[in-house]
Each structure stands twice: as structure tokens, then as C-alpha cells.
Biotite code that builds the C-alpha atoms (Angstrom):
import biotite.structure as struc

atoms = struc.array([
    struc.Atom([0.000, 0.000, 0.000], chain_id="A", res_id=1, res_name="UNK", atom_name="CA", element="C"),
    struc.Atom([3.273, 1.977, 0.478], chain_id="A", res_id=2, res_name="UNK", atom_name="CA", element="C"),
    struc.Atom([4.303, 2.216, -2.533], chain_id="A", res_id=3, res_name="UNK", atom_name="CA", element="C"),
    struc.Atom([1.082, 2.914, -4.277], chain_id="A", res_id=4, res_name="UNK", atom_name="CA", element="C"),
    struc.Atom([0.818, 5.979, -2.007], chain_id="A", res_id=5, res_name="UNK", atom_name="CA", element="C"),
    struc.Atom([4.292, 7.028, -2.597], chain_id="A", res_id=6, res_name="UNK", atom_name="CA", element="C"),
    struc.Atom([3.780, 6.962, -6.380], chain_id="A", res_id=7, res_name="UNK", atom_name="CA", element="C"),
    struc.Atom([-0.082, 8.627, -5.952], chain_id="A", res_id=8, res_name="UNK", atom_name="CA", element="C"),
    struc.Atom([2.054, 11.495, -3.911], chain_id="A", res_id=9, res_name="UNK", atom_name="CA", element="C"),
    struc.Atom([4.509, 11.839, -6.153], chain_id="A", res_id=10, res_name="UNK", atom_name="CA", element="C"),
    struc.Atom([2.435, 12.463, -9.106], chain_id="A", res_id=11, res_name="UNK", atom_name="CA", element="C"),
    struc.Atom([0.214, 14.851, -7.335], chain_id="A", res_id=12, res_name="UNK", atom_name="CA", element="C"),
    struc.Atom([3.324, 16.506, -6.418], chain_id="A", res_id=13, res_name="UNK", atom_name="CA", element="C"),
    struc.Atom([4.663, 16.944, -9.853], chain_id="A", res_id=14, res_name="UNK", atom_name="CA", element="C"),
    struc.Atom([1.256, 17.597, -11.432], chain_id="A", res_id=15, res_name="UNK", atom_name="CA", element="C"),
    struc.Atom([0.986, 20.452, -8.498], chain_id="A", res_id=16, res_name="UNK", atom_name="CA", element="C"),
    struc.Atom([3.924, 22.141, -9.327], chain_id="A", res_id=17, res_name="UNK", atom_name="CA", element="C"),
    struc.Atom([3.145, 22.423, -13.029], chain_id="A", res_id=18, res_name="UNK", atom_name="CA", element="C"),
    struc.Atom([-0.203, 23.683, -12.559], chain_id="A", res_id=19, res_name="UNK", atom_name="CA", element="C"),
    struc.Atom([1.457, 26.387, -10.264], chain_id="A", res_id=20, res_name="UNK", atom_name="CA", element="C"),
    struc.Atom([3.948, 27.402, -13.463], chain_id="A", res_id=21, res_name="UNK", atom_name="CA", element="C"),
    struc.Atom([1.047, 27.494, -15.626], chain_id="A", res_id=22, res_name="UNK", atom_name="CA", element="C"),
    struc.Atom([-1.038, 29.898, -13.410], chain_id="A", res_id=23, res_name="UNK", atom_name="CA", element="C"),
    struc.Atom([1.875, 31.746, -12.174], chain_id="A", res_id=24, res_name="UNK", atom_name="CA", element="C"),
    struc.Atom([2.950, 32.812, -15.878], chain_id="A", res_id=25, res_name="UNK", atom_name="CA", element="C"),
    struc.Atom([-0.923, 33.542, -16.364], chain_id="A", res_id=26, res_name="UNK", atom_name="CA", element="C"),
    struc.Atom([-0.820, 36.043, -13.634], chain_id="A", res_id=27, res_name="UNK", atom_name="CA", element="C"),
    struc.Atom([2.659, 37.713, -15.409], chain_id="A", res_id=28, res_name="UNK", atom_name="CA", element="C"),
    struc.Atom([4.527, 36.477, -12.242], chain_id="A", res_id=29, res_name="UNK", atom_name="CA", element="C"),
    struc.Atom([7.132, 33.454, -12.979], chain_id="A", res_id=30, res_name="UNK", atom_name="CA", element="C"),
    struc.Atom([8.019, 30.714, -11.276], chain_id="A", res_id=31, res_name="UNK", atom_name="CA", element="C"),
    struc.Atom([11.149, 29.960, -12.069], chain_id="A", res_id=32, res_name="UNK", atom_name="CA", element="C"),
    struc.Atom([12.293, 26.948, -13.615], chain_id="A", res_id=33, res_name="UNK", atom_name="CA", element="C"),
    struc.Atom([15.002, 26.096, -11.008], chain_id="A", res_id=34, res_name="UNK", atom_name="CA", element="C"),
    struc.Atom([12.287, 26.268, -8.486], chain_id="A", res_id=35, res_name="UNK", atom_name="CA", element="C"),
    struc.Atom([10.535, 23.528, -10.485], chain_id="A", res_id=36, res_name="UNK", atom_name="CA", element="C"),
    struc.Atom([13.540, 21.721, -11.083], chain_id="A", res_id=37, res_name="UNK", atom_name="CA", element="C"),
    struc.Atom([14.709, 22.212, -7.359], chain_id="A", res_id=38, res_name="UNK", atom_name="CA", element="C"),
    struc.Atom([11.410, 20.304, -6.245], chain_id="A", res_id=39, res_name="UNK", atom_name="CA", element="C"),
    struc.Atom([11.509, 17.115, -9.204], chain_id="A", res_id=40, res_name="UNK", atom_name="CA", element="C"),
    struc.Atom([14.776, 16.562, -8.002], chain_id="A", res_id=41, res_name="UNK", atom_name="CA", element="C"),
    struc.Atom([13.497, 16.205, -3.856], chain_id="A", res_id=42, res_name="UNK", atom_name="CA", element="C"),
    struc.Atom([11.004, 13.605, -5.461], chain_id="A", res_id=43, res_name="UNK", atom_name="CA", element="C"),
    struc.Atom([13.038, 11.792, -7.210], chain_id="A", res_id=44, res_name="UNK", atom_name="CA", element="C"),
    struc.Atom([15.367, 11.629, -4.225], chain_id="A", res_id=45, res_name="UNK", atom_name="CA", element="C"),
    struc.Atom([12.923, 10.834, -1.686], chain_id="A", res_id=46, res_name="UNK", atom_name="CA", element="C"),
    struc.Atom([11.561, 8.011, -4.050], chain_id="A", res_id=47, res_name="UNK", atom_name="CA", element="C"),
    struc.Atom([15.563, 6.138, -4.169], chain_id="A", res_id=48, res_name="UNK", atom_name="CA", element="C"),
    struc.Atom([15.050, 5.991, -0.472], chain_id="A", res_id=49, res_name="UNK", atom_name="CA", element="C"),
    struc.Atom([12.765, 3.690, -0.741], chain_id="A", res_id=50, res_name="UNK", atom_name="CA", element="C"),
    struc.Atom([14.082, 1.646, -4.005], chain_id="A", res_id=51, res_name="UNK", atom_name="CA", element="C"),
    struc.Atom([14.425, -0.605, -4.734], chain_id="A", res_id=52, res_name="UNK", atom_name="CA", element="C"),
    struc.Atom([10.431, -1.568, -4.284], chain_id="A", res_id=53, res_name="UNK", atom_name="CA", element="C"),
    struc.Atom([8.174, -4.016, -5.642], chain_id="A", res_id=54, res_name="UNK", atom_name="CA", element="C"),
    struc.Atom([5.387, -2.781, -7.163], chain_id="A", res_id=55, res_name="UNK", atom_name="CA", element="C"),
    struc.Atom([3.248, -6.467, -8.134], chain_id="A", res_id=56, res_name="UNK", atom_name="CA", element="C"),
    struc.Atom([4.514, -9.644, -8.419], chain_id="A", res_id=57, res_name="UNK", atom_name="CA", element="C"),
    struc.Atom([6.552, -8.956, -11.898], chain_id="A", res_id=58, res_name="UNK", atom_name="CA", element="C"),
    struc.Atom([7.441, -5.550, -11.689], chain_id="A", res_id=59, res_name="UNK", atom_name="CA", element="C"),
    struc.Atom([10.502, -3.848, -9.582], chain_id="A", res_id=60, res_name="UNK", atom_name="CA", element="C"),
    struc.Atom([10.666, -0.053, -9.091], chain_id="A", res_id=61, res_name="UNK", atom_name="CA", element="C"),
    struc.Atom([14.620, 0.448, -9.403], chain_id="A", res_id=62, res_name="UNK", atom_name="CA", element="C"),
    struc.Atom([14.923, 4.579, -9.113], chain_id="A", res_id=63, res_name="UNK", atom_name="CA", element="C"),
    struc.Atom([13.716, 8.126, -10.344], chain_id="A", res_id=64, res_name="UNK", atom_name="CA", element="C"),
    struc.Atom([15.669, 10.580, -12.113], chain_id="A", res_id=65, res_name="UNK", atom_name="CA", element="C"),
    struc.Atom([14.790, 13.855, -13.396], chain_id="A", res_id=66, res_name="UNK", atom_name="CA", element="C"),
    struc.Atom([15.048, 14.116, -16.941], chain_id="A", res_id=67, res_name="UNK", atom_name="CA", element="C"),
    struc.Atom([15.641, 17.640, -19.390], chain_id="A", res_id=68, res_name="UNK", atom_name="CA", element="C"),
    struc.Atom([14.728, 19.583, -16.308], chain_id="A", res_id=69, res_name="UNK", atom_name="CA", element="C"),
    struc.Atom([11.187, 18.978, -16.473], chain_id="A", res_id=70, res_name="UNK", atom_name="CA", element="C"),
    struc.Atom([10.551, 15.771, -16.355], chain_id="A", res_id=71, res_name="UNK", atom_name="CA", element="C"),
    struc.Atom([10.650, 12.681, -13.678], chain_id="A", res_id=72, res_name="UNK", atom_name="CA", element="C"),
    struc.Atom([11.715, 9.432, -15.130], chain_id="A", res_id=73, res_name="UNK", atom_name="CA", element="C"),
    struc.Atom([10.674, 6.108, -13.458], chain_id="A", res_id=74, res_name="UNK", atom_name="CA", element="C"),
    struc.Atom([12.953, 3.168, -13.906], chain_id="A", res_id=75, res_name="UNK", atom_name="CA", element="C"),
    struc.Atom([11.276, -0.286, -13.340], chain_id="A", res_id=76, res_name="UNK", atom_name="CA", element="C"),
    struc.Atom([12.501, -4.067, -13.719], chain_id="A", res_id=77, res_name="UNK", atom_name="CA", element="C"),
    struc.Atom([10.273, -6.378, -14.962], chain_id="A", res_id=78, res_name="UNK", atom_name="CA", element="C"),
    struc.Atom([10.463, -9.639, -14.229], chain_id="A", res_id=79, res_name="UNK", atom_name="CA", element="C"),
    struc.Atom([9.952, -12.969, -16.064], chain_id="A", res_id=80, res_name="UNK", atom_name="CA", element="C"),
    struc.Atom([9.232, -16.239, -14.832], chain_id="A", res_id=81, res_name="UNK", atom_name="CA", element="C"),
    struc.Atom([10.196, -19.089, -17.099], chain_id="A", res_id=82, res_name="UNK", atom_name="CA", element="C"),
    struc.Atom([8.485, -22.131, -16.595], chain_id="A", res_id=83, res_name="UNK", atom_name="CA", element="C"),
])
């Protein structure tokens, strides 16, 4: 359940902080981009605290990274059982 809410969080947290850039540049005052990058960057590294983490039976989340400055990768393992 853990990881679930971890991964809920994190997206609210990212989608949060865009929305704020959005209506920030909408009001002529700017969020900057560091600030934006500033906070991916405590995800991702609050997220490889806790990796690696299963997230079913066949799939491993390995880490986060933050990706052209605006984006949060996710880097999984998926597993294969051979029968």
C-alpha cells in the first residue's frame, strides 16, 4: 500500500507544481524553472530511499531521475518467470 501511495504522492506533487507554473505565468509572475527543477529533483530523491520496491509480483521499481529539467523518469525491472 506503500508504494502505491508514494507513487499517488509523487504524481500529485509533480502535477501540483506544473499547474502552479502554468497559473503563475498567467498572472505575469514566474516561477522559475530552477524552483521547479529544485522540487523534481526532492522527489526523485525521496523516491531512491525507498528503491528498490516491488510494485506487483513482476514488476521492480529500481529509481527516479529527473530528466531535461522537467521531467521525472521512473525506472522499473520487470520480471519474467520461465516455466
Amino acid at each position: 500500500m506503500k508504494k502505491y501511495s508514494l507513487i499517488i504522492v509523487s504524481a500529485f506533487f509533480i502535477a501540483f507544481s506544473l499547474s502552479n507554473c502554468t497559473n503563475a505565468a498567467s498572472n505575469k509572475t514566474s516561477l522559475s524553472g530552477t524552483a521547479v527543477n529544485q522540487n523534481l529533483f526532492a522527489v526523485a530523491k525521496e523516491i531512491n530511499k525507498k528503491c528498490p520496491m516491488p510494485t506487483d509480483e513482476n514488476t521492480r521499481l529500481d529509481s527516479a531521475s529527473v530528466y531535461n529539467e522537467f521531467m521525472i523518469t521512473y525506472h522499473y525491472t520487470v520480471h519474467t518467470h520461465k516455466q
